[in-house]
C-alpha positions as CSV (number, residue, x, y, z in Angstrom):
1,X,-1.9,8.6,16.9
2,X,0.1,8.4,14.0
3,X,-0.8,5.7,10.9
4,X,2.8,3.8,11.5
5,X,1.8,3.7,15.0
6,X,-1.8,2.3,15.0
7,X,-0.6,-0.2,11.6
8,X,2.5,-1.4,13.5
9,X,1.0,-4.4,15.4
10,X,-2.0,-5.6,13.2
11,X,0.8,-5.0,10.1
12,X,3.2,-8.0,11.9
13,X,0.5,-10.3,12.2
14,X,-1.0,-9.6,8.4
15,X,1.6,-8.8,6.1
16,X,2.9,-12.7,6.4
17,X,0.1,-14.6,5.8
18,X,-0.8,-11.8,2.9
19,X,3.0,-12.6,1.4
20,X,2.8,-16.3,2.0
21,X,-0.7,-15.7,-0.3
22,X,1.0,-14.1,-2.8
23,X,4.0,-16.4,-3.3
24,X,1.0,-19.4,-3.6
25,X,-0.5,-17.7,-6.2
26,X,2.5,-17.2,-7.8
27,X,4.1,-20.3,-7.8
28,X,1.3,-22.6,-7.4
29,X,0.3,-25.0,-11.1
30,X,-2.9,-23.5,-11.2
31,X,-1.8,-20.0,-9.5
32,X,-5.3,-18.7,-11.5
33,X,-8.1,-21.1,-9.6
34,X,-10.7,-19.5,-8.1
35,X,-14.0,-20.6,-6.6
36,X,-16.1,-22.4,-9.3
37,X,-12.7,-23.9,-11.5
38,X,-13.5,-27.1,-10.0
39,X,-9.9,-27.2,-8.9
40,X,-9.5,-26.2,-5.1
41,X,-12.4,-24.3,-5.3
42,X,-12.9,-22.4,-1.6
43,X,-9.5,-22.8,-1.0
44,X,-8.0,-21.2,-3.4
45,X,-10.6,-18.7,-2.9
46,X,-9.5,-18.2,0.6
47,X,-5.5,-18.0,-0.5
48,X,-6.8,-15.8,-2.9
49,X,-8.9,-13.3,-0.5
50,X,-6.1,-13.4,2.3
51,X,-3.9,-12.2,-0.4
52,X,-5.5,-9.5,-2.2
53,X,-7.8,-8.3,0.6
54,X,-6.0,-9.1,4.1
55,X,-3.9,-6.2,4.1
56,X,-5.7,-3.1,2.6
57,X,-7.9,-4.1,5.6
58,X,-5.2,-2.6,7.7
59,X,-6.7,0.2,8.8
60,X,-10.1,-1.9,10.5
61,X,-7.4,-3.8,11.9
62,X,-5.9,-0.7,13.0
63,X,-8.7,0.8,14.6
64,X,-9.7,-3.1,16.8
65,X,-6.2,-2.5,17.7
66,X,-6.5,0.5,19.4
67,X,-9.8,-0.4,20.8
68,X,-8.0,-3.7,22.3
69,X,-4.8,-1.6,23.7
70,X,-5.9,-2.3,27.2
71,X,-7.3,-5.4,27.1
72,X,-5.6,-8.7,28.0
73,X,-5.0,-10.1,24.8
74,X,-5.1,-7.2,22.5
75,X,-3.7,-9.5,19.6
76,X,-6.2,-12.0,20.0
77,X,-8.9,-9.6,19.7
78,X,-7.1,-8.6,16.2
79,X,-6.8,-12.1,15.2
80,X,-10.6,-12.6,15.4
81,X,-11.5,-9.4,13.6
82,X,-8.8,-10.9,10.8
83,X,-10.7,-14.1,11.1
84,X,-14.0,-12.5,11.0
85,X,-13.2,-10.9,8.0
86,X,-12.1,-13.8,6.0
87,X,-15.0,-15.7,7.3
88,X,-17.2,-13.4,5.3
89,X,-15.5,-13.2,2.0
90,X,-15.4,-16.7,2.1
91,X,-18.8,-17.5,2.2
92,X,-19.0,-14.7,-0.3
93,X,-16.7,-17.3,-2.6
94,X,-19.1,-19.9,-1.9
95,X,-21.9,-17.7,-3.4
96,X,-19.6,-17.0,-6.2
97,X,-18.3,-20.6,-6.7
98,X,-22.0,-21.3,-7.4
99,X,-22.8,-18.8,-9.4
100,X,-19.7,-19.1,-11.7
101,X,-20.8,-23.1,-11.9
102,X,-23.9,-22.1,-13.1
103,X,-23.0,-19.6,-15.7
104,X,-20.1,-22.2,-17.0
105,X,-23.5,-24.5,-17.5
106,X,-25.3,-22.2,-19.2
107,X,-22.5,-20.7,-21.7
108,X,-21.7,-24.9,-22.2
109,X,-25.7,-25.4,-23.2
110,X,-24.8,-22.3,-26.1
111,X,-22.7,-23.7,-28.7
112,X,-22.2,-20.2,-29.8
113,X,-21.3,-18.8,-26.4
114,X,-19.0,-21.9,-25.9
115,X,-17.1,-21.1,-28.8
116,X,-16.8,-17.2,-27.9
117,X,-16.4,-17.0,-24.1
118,X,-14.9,-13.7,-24.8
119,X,-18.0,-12.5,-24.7
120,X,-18.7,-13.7,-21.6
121,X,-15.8,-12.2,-19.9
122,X,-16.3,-9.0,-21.6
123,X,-20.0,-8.9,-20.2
124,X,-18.2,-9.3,-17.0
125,X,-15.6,-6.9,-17.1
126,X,-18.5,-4.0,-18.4
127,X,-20.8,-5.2,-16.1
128,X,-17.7,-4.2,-13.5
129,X,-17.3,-1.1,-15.0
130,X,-20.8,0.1,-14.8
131,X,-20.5,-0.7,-11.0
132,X,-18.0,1.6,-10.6
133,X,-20.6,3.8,-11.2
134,X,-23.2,2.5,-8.5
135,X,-24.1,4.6,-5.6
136,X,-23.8,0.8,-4.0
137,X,-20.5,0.9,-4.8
138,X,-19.5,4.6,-3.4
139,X,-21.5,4.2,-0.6
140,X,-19.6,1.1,0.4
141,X,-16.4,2.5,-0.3
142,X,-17.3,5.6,1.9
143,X,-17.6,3.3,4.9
144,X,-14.6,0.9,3.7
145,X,-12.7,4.4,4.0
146,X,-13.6,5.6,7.7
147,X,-13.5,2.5,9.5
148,X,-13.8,4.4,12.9
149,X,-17.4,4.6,12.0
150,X,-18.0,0.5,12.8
151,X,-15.9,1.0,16.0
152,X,-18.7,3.5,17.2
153,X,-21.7,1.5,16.1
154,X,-20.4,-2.2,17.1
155,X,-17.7,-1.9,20.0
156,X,-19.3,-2.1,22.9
157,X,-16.8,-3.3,25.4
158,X,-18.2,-5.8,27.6
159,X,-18.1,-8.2,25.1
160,X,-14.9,-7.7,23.3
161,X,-14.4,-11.1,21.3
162,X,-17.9,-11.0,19.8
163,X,-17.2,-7.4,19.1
164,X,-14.5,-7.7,17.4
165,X,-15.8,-10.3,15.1
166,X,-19.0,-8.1,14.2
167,X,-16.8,-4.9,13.6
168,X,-14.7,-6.6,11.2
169,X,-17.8,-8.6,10.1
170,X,-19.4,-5.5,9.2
171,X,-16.5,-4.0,7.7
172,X,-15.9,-7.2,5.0
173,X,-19.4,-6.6,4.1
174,X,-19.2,-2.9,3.2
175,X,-15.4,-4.2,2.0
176,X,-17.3,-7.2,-0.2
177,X,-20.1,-3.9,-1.7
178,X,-17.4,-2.2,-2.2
179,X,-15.1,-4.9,-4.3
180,X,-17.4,-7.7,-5.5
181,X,-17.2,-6.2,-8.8
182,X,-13.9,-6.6,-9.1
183,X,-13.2,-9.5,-6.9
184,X,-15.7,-10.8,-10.3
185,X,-13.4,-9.7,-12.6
186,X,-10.6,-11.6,-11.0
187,X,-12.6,-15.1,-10.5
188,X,-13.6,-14.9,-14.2
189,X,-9.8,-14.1,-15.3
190,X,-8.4,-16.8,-12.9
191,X,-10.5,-19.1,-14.1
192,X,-9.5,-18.8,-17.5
193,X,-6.1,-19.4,-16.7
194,X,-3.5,-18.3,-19.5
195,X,-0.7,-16.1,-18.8
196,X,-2.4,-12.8,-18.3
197,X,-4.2,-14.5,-15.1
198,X,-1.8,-13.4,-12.6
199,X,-0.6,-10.0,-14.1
200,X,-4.9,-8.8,-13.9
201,X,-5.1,-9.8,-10.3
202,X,-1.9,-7.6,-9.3
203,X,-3.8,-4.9,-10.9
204,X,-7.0,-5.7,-9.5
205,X,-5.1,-6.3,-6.1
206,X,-3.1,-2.7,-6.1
207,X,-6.3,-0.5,-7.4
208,X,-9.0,-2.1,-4.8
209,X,-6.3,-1.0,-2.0
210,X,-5.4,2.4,-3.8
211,X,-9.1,2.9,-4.2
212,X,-9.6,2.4,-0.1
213,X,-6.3,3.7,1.7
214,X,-4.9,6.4,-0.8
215,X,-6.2,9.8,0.2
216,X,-7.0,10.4,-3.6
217,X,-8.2,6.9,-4.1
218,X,-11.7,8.1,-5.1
219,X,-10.3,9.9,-7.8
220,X,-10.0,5.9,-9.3
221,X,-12.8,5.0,-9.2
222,X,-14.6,6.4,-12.5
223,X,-12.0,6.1,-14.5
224,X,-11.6,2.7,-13.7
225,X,-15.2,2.3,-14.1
226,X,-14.9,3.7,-17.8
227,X,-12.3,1.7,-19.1
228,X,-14.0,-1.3,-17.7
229,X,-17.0,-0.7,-19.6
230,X,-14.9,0.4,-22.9
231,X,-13.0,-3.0,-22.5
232,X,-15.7,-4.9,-21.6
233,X,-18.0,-3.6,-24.8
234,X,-14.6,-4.3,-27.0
235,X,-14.4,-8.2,-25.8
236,X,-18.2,-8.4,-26.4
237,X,-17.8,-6.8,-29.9
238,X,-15.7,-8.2,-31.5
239,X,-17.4,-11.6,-32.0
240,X,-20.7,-9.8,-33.0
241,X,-18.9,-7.7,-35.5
242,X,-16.7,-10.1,-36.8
């Protein structure tokens, strides 16, 4: 079965709702909040996950498609595994809407780190890079990559709905190992706001999906990792040195 083939149906039903996620990022005030701005926060989280991480999960979707071909309601058995996966990556932006409320509490109780929260962000954006290096992380991109794999350990078939949700539950998880990291990266930028908010996330957006659906997307993922880490050690630098 060719890739246009098995994409074609789950494609229709995801590529709106990714666009519609894009064009509210773009165009919205605030197009930068994230979980733990205090503006919107799981919302915008939500808009933010449906548009940077709906569609490189094509090829899951793909695969619950096939499964579903002779079911009754194929596209409702994609529309959970689509809903599944949101679920979990939300409640991963509740975990991250905390944390990011605590750390803004701590750098606020640091007069120092208040007045340089470039070195914050660059502790974040190295701590990134040195994930790229994880075997966490390349483990969790392995399975991100071959998403027949969760067909054979959770489709069972009697029980299609609540197979569907924990195949594509499983697969956000191993997607979330895979992408927290950078799905960091782009809370901490959009949370700063400023003009360079919007322009990161594209980037973050376009590699975590080059990194899981290219055939040489591996081949990104240390190189990415390095100039994380040199980028990261520059923001946190240049206060201490200067």
């Amino acid at each position: 079965m060719t890739a246009p083939t098995r994409f074609r149906t789950p494609a229709v039903a995801v590529l709106p709702p990714a666009t519609a996620a894009w064009v509210l990022v773009v165009a919205a005030p605030h197009a930068g909040t994230v979980p733990g701005t205090g503006h919107g926060q799981l919302t915008g989280w939500v808009v933010m996950v449906v548009a940077m991480m709906l569609a490189p999960a094509l090829p899951m979707l793909g695969v619950l498609r096939a499964l579903a071909a002779r079911r009754r309601v194929p596209g409702l058995l994609v529309a959970v595994g689509a809903a599944a996966f949101v679920a979990v990556w939300t409640a991963v932006g509740a975990l991250l809407s905390a944390s990011a409320a605590a750390v803004r509490a701590g750098v606020a109780a640091v007069p120092w780190l208040a007045a340089h929260p470039e070195v914050v962000a660059g502790t974040v954006v190295a701590a990134a890079g040195a994930y790229q290096f994880a075997p966490w992380k390349n483990a969790c991109l392995t399975a991100c990559r071959s998403p027949r794999g969760f067909a054979a350990r959770y489709w069972h078939g009697p029980t299609p709905l609540t197979d569907a949700a924990t195949l594509a539950g499983a697969y956000a998880l191993s997607c979330v190992g895979c992408c927290i990291a950078l799905m960091g990266v782009a809370v901490a930028v959009g949370g700063a706001g400023g003009s360079i908010a919007l322009p990161v996330m594209v980037v973050l957006a376009v590699v975590m999906a080059a990194e899981r659906l290219l055939p040489g997307g591996r081949r990104l993922v240390r190189p990415l990792g390095a100039a994380l880490l040199g980028a990261g050690v520059l923001l946190v630098a240049g206060p201490l040195v200067g």
